[in-house]
C-alpha positions as CSV (number, residue, x, y, z in Angstrom):
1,X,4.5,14.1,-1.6
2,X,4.6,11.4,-4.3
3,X,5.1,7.8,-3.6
4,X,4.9,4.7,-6.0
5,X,3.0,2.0,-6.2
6,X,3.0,-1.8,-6.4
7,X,0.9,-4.4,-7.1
8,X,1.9,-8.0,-6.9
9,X,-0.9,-11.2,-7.8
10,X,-3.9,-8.6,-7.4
11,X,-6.4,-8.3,-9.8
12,X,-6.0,-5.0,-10.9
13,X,-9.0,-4.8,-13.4
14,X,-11.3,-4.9,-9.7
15,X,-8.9,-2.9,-7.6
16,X,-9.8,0.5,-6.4
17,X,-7.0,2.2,-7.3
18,X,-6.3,0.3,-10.7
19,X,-4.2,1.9,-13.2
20,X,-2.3,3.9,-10.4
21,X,1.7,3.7,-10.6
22,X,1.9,6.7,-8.5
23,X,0.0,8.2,-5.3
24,X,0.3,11.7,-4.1
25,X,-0.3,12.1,-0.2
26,X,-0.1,14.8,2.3
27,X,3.4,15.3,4.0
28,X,3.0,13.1,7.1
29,X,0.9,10.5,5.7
30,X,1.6,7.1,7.1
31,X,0.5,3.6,5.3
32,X,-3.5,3.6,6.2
33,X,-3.6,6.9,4.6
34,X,-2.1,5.2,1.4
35,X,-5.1,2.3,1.4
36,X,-7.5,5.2,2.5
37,X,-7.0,6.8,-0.8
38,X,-7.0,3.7,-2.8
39,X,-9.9,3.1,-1.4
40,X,-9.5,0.2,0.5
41,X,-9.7,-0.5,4.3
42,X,-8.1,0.2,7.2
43,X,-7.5,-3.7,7.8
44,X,-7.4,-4.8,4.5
45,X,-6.4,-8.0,3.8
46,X,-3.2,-7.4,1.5
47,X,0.2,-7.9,2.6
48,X,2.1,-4.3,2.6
49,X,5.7,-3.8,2.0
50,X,7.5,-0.5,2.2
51,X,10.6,-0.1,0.1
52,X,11.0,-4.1,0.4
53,X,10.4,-3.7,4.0
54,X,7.2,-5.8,5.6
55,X,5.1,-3.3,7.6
56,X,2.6,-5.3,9.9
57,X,-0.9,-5.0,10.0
58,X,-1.0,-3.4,13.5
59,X,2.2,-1.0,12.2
60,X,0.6,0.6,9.2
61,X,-0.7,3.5,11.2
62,X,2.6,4.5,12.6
63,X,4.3,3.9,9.5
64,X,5.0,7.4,8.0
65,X,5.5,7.8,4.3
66,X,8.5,9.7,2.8
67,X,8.7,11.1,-1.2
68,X,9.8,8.4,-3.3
69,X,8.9,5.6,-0.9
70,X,7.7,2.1,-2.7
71,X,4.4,1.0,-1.4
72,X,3.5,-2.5,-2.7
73,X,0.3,-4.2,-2.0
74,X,-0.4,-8.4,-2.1
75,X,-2.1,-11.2,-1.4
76,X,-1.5,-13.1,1.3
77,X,0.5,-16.3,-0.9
78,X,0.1,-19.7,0.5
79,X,1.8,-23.3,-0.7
80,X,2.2,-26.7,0.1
């Protein structure tokens, strides 16, 4: 299955899965298997939304993936 990707204030030059718009997984594949492939870490840092949706650190592995689903990827964003 194909899912697409998103990357919001990351520097994509350094990231693993740089110039990807698009990811193709296994049927089943929940978000840790999306960062898995990119090549990042289970407990990566980024902030993950799916299809707009926030998906919490401790949800990501029970978080399936479904064809067409958005998957986008950011830092953390802090103000004052």
């Amino acid at each position: 299955m194909k899912i697409r990707l998103n990357f919001v204030a990351l520097d994509v030059d350094s990231f693993p899965g740089k110039g990807l718009h698009e990811l193709d997984l296994k049927e089943g594949a929940n978000v840790v298997d999306a960062l898995l492939a990119l090549g990042l870490e289970e407990d990566t840092f980024f902030l993950t939304l799916l299809n707009e949706s926030s998906v919490p650190r401790t949800l990501r592995n029970a978080t399936k993936l479904n064809e067409g689903d958005t998957l986008t990827l950011f830092y953390p964003i802090k103000g004052g």
